[in-house]
N, C-alpha and C positions, 0 to 999 in steps of 0.2 A: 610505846608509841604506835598509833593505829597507820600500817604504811598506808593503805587508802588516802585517809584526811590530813596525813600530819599532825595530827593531834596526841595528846597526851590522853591514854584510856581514859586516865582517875579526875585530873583538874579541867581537859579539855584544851589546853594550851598547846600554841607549839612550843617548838623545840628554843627557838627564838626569843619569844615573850619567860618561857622559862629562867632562860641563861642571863635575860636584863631585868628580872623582877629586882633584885636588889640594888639595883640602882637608877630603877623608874623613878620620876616624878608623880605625887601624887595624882596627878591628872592623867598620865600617862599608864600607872595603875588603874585607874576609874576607867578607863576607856579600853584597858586588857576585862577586865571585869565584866563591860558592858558584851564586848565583844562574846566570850564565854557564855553571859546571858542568852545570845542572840544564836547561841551553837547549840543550848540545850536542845534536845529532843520533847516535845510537849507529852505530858505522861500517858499511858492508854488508858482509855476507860475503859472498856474490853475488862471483865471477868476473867477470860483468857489470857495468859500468855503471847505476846509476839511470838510468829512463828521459830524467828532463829531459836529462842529462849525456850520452846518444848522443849528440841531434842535435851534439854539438860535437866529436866523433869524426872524422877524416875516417879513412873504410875506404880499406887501402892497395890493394882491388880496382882504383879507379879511380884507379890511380897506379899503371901495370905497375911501373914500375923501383922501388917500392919492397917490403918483404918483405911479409911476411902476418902478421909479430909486430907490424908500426910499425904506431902510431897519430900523426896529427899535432893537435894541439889548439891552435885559432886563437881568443884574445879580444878580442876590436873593442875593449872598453873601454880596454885597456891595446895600448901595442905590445910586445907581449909574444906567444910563441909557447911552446910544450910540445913534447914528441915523448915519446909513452910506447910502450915493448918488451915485449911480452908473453912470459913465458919459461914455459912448464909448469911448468919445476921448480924457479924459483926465484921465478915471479909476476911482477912487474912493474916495471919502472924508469922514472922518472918524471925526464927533460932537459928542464930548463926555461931558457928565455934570458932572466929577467929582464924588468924592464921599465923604461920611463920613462914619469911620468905626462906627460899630455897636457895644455897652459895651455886 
């Protein structure tokens, strides 16, 4: 949970809408849903990274033997790893290994 928004990182809900999903009304669903909708962030168009999102970049400068397209992306919370390819002309591909949560 994000303590800022109250929000749930991954679905966006709170804690609240959470705990009565199973026993919403379908309307009462639709209008969690819409709510959700209305909380997304609209995507960047920016080639760039948001700024929070560099520092988790690693630039392949300091990594000779890798290209100048890789990016390696490391999350502590999870063991999990990314590796994104920057391509001009076709944008970017995003390899991800998964994760296992941690007890």
């Amino acid at each position: 949970m994000d303590p800022a928004s109250g929000l749930c990182e991954g679905c966006l809900r709170t804690i609240d809408e959470i705990a009565s999903w199973g026993s919403l009304s379908d309307a009462s669903r639709l209008a969690v849903l819409e709510a959700i909708n209305a909380r997304r962030k609209p995507p960047t168009t920016s080639k760039q990274a948001p700024a929070a999102d560099v520092r988790l970049l690693c630039d392949a400068s300091s990594h000779p033997d890798w290209p100048n397209q890789l990016r390696f992306i490391q999350r502590d919370w999870l063991s999990c790893n990314s590796v994104l390819i920057f391509d001009d002309q076709q944008g970017a591909t995003l390899f991800d290994s998964g994760y296992i949560k941690h007890a």
